[in-house]
C-alpha positions in Angstrom: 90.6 147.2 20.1 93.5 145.6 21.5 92.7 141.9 23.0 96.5 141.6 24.9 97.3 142.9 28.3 100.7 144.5 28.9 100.6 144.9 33.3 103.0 143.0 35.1 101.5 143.2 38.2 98.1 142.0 39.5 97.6 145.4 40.1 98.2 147.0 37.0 96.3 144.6 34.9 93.2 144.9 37.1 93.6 148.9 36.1 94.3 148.2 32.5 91.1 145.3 32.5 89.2 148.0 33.7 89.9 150.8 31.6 89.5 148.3 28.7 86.1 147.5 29.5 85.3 151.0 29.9 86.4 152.0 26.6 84.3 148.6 25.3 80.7 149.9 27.1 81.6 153.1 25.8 82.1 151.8 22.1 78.5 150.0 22.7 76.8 153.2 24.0 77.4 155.2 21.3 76.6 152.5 18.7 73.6 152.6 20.4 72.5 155.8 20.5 73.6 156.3 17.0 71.0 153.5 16.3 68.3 155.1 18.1 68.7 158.5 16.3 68.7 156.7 13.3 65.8 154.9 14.2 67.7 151.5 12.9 66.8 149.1 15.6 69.4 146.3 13.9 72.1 148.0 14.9 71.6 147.9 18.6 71.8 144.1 18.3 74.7 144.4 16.4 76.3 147.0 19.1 75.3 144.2 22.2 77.0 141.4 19.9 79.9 143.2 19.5 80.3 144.3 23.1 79.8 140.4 23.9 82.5 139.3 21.6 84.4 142.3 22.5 84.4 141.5 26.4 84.8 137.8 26.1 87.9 138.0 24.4 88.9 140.7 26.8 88.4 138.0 29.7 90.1 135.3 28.2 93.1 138.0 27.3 92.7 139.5 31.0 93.5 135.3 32.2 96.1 134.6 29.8 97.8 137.7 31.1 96.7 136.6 35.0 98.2 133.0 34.4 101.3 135.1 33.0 102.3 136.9 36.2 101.7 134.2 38.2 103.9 132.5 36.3 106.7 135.4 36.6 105.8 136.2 40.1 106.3 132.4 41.4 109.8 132.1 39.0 111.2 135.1 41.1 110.1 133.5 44.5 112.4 132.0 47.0 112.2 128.7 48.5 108.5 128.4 47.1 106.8 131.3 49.4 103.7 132.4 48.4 102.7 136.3 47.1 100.8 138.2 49.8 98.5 140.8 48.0 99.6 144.2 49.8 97.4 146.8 50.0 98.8 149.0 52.8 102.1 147.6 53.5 104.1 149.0 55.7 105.2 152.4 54.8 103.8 154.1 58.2 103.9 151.2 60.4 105.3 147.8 61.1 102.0 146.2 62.2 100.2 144.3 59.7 97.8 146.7 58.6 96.3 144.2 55.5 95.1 141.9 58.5 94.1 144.8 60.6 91.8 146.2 57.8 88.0 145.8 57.8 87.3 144.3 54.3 84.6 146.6 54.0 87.4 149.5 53.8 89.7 147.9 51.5 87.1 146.3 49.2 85.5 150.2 48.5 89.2 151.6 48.2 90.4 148.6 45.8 87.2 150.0 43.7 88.1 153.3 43.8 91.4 152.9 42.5 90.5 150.6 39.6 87.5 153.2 39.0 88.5 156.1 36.0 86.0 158.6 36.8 87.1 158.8 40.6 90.3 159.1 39.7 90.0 161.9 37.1 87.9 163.6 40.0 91.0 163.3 42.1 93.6 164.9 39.0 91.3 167.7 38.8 91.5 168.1 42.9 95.3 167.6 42.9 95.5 170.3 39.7 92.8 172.5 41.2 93.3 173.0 44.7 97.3 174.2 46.4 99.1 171.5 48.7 97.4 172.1 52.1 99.9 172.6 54.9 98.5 170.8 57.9 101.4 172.3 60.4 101.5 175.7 59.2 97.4 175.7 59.0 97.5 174.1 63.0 100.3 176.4 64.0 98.0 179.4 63.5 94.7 178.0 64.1 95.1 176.0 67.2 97.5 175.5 70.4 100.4 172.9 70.0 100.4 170.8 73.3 104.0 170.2 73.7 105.1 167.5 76.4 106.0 170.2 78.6 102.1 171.3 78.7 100.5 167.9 78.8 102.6 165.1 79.6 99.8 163.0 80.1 98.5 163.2 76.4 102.3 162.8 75.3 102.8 159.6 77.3 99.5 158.5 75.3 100.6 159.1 72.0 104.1 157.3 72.8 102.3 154.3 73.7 100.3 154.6 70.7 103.5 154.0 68.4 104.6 151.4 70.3 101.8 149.2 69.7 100.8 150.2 66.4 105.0 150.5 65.6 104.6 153.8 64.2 107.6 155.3 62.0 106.6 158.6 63.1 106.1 161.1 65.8 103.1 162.8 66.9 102.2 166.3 67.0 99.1 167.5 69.1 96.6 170.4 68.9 94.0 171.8 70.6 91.5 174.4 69.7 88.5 175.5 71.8 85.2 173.8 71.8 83.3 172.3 74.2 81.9 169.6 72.1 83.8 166.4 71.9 85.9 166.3 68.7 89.0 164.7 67.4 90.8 164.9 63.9 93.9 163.8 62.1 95.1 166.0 59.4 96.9 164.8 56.2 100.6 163.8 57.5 104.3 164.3 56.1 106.5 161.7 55.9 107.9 161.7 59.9 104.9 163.4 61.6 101.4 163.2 62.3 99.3 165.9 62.9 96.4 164.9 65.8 94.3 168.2 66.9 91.7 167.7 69.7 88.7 169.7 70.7 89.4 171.4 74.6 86.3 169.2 75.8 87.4 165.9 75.0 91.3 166.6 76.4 89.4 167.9 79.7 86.8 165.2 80.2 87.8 162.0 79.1 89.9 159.8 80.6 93.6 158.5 79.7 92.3 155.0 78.5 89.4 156.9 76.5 92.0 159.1 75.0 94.3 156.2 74.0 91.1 154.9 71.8 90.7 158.6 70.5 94.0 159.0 69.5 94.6 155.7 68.2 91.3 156.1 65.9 92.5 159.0 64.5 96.3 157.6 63.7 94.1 154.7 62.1 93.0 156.7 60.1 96.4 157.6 58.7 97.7 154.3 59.1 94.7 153.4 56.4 95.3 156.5 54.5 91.6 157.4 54.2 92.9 161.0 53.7 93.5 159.3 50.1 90.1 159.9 49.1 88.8 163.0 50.6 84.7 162.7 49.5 83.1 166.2 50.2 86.2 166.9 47.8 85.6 164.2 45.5 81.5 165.2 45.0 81.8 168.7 45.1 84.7 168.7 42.0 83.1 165.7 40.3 79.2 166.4 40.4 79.4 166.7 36.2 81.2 163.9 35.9 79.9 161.0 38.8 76.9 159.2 38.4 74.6 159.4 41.7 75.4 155.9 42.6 79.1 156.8 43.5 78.0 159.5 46.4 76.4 156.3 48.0 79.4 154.6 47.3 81.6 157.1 48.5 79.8 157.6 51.9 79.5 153.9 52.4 83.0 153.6 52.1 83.7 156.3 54.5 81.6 154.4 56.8 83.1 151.4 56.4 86.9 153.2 56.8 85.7 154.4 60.4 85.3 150.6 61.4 88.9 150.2 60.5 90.0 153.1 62.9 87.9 151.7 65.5 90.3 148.8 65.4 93.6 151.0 66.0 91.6 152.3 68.5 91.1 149.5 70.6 95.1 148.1 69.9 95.9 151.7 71.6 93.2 151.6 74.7 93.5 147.9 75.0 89.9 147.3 76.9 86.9 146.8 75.3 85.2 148.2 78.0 87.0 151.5 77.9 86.2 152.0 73.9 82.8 151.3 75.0 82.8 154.3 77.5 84.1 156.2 74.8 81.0 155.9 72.1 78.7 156.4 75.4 80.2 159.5 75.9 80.4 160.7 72.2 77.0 159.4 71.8 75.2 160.9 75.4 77.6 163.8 76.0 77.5 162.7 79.5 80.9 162.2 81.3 79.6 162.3 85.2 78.5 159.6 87.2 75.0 160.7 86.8 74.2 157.7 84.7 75.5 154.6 85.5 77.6 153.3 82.6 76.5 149.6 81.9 78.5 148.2 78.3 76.2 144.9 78.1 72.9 147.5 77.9 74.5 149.7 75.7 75.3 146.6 73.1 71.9 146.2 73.3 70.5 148.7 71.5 72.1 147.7 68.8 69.5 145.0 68.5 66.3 147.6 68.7 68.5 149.6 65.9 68.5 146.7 64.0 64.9 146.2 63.9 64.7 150.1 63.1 66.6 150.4 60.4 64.8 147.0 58.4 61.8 148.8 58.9 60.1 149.7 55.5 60.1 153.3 57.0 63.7 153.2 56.5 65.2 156.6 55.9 67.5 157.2 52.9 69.7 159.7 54.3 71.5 157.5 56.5 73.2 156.3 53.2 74.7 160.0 53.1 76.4 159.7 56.4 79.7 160.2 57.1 79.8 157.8 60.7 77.8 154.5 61.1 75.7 154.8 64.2 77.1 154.1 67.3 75.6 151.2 68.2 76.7 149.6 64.8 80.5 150.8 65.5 80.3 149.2 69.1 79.0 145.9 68.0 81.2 145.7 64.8 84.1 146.0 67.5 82.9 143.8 69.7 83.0 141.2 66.9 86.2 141.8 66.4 87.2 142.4 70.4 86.8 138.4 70.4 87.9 137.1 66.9 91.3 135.5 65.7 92.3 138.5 64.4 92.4 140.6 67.1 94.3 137.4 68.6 97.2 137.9 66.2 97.9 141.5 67.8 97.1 140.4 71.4 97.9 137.1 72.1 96.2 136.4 75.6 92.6 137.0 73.8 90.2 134.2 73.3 90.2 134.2 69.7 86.2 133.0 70.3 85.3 133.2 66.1 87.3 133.5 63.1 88.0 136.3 60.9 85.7 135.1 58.5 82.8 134.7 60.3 83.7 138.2 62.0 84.2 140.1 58.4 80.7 138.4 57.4 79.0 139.4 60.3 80.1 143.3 60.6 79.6 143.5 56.6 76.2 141.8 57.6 75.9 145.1 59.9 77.0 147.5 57.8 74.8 146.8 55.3 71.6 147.8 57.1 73.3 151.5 56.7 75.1 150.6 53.1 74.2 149.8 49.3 73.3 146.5 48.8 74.9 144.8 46.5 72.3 143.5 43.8 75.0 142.3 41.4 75.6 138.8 43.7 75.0 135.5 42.3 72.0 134.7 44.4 69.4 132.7 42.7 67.3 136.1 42.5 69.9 138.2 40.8 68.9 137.9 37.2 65.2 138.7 38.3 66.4 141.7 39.9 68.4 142.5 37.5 66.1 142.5 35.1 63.6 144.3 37.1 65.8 147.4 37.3 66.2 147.2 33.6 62.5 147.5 33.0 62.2 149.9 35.7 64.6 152.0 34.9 63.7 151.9 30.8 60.4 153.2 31.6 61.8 155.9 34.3 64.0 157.2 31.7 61.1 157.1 28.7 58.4 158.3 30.9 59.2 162.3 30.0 59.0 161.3 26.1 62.4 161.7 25.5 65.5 158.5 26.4 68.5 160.6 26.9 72.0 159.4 26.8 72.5 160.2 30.5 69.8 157.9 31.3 71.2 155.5 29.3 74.3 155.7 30.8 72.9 156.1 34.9 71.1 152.8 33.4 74.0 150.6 32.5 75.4 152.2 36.1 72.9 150.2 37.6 72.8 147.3 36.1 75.5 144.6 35.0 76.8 144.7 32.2 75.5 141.4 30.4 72.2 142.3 31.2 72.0 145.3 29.7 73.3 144.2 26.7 71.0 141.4 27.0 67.8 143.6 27.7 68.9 146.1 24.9 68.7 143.9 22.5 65.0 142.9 23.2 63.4 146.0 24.8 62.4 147.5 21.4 60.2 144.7 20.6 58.4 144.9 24.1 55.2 147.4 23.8 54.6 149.6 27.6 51.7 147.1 28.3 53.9 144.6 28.2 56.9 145.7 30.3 54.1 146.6 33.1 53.0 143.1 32.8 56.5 141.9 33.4 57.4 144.6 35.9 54.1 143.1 37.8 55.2 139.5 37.6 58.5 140.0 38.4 57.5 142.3 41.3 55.8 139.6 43.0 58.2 137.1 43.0 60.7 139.8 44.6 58.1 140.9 47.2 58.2 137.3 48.7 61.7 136.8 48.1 63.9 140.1 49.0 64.1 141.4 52.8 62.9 145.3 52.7 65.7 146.9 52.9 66.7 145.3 49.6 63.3 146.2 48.1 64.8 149.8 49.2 67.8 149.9 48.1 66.0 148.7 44.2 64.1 151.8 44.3 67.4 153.9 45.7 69.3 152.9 42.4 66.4 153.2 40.1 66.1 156.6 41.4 69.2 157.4 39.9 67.5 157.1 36.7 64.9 160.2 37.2 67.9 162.5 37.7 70.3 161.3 35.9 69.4 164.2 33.2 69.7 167.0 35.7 66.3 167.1 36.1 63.3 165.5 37.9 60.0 165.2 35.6 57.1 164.7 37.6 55.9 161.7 35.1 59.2 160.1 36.0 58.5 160.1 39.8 54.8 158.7 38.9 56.7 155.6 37.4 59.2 155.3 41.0 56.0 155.5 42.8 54.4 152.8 40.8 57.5 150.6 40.7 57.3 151.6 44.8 53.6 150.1 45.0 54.2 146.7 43.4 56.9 145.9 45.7 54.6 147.2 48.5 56.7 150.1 49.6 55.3 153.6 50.8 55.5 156.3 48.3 57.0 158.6 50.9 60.4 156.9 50.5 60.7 157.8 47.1 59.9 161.5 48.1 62.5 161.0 50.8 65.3 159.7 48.7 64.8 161.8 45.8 65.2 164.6 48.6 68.4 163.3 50.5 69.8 162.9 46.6 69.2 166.5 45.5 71.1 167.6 49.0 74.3 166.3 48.1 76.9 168.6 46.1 
């Protein structure tokens, strides 16, 4: 394999890193499974050695080649300025969409990119499917609302790429439906394509429809039409692994926080993005309740408590949209932070970006994957728990296949596996119960719930990642559910939500 890196950008080499280590895990797996077939158990410590040694000098090749470009980058710098990482530039608008971002948004999309098997999913999309024609599909679906039949909407969207410095124009649509709906469709190069539903043009308000409408052109800005994910599963459901639906969805999640932000550069009152969720949330536009923002923040606190229940329902992490009450605190975070500062200069600027971003990712998370692959001092206990766990999930029908294998080494990082494969031969059932036990107890204490959950969301992986769910390997989920003191149901729940998605 060859240990030098040819990328000259950061870019590039985190793509070519990537697809090295790919090809590395891939060289192990089959080295292993060879030695299983074979029934030569030496060779599986000879495959993890190798993938060790392999991956070390990969590292040490992947920073020669980072201290490289640095190098180059800072020789071709004027008067010493330092490289901004651009993810978004400014190829649609003149704002500074890399601060705007949530890091949620740009942290999934980052791993997407670098990620091979989403982006063979998205070849087979682009070779599969014909260019869609947004215009030509609104022009005979829907009405065009030209300035001529509503003015109002037009002064809206100009005032919408003033602030957000657009370097296009905007087309609207509407099409009939009372329920309250609003959608961007993929642009072209000098238009955006913004269709409405008839019910939200009639019954919200200008400052309502500036949030709507600079959503939706955040969405564009952001280019979340980049990775389309009913798309994405439905073409790539032989060749994703279960863990990147959640992935996916959390992502798309996480993108909608970003809009949100557009939203309130465009309506420029908190309080009027607030009446927006109420509506989209109630359905109720008349004065027959008495809008009051403070209450309605508040039940983002009794959702809280909800959602870290150990009741928790797994099919909130296939959602497209976070709840509301997530959405409207995430922006109210960043209503009064630095950031939004830097675009409107007479806020307070009452907390930082940092402590903003850490706070909303804090929120998202109680709809989102955790991530188990953090340095905290319980990360190698949980690591190996899922090992274990896993193992005996995929062993429980008689037979180990490669998929398991593979959904296994999904799951869990890549020096523990190595690690674990190297001993779990020599480790009788009794014994890895034992250890599962022991473990389990120390995780109990230390883990909050929903991260108990979210163990037994990824070890679920394992049970189907063969096409099939053996009864004997739910009996093992269900046991691994009891020791960490979580209700069987969940595992009936989740295994249920799983088999939904296409």
């Amino acid at each position: 394999m060859n240990m030098t890196y040819q990328a000259e950008t950061i870019e590039a080499l985190q793509v070519e890193h990537q697809e090295a280590l790919a090809r590395a895990q891939q060289e192990m797996m089959q080295r292993v499974s060879d030695a299983q077939v074979s029934g030569d158990t030496s060779q599986i410590q000879t495959a993890s050695i190798r993938f060790q040694e392999v991956t070390t000098d990969l590292a040490s090749a992947y920073n020669l080649r980072m201290e490289e470009i640095h190098a180059l980058n800072e020789a071709n710098l004027n008067n010493d300025e330092v490289a901004v990482n651009v993810v978004y530039g400014n190829k649609r608008s003149d704002i500074d969409l890399d601060m705007l971002v949530y890091d949620g948004d740009r942290d999934y999309v980052l791993e997407f990119d670098d990620d091979q098997h989403v982006q063979k999913v998205l070849n087979l999309i682009k070779a599969n499917n014909p260019v869609f024609k947004s215009r030509r599909h609104l022009l005979k679906s829907s009405l065009r609302l030209t300035p001529t039949l509503a003015p109002v909407l037009h002064e809206i969207g100009q005032h919408c790429i003033e602030i957000l410095k657009l370097k296009a124009t905007i087309e609207f649509f509407v099409y009939q439906s009372d329920q309250f709906n609003a959608s961007c469709y993929p642009p072209d190069d000098d238009k955006l394509y913004i269709i409405l539903s008839s019910g939200i043009l009639e019954r919200f308000e200008k400052e309502e429809l500036a949030f709507v409408i600079g959503h939706e052109i955040g969405h564009v800005l952001f280019e979340h039409f980049k990775y389309p994910v009913k798309y994405i599963l439905d073409e790539g459901r032989n060749d994703l692994a279960p863990i990147h639906a959640m992935k996916l969805y959390a992502w798309n999640r996480n993108a909608e926080i970003s809009a949100d932000r557009a939203g309130l550069l465009c309506c420029q009152e908190f309080e009027a993005a607030g009446r927006t969720f109420f509506k989209l949330s109630s359905g109720v536009t008349t004065d027959s309740l008495a809008f009051q923002l403070n209450e309605y923040i508040q039940q983002f606190v009794d959702l809280e408590k909800v959602l870290n229940d150990s009741d928790h329902d797994p099919s909130d992490w296939y959602t497209t949209h976070p709840f509301s009450p997530l959405r409207i605190k995430a922006l109210e975070l960043f209503n009064k932070s630095e950031t939004y500062k830097l675009f409107k200069p007479e806020v307070v600027g009452e907390i930082t970006e940092e402590e903003m971003e850490a706070e909303i990712k804090r929120i998202m998370s109680l709809m989102e994957p955790e991530d188990l692959e953090n340095a905290s001092e319980h990360s190698v206990k949980i690591q190996r728990f899922m090992f274990l766990g896993g193992y005996m999930i995929s062993k429980a029908d008689g037979t180990v296949d490669d998929s398991e294998i593979h959904a296994l080494s999904s799951i869990v990082i890549s020096e523990v596996f190595a690690e674990c494969m190297l001993t779990i031969k020599s480790l009788s059932d009794e014994e890895i119960i034992v250890e599962l036990q022991e473990l389990a107890k120390d995780l109990d204490v230390a883990l909050p719930v929903m991260q108990k959950l979210n163990v037994l969301r990824d070890l679920s992986i394992i049970s189907y990642a063969d096409g099939e769910i053996d009864d004997s390997e739910v009996g093992v989920l269900y046991n691994l559910a009891r020791i960490l003191y979580i209700n069987t149901e969940f595992i009936d729940r989740i295994l249920s939500d799983a088999q939904k998605v296409d």
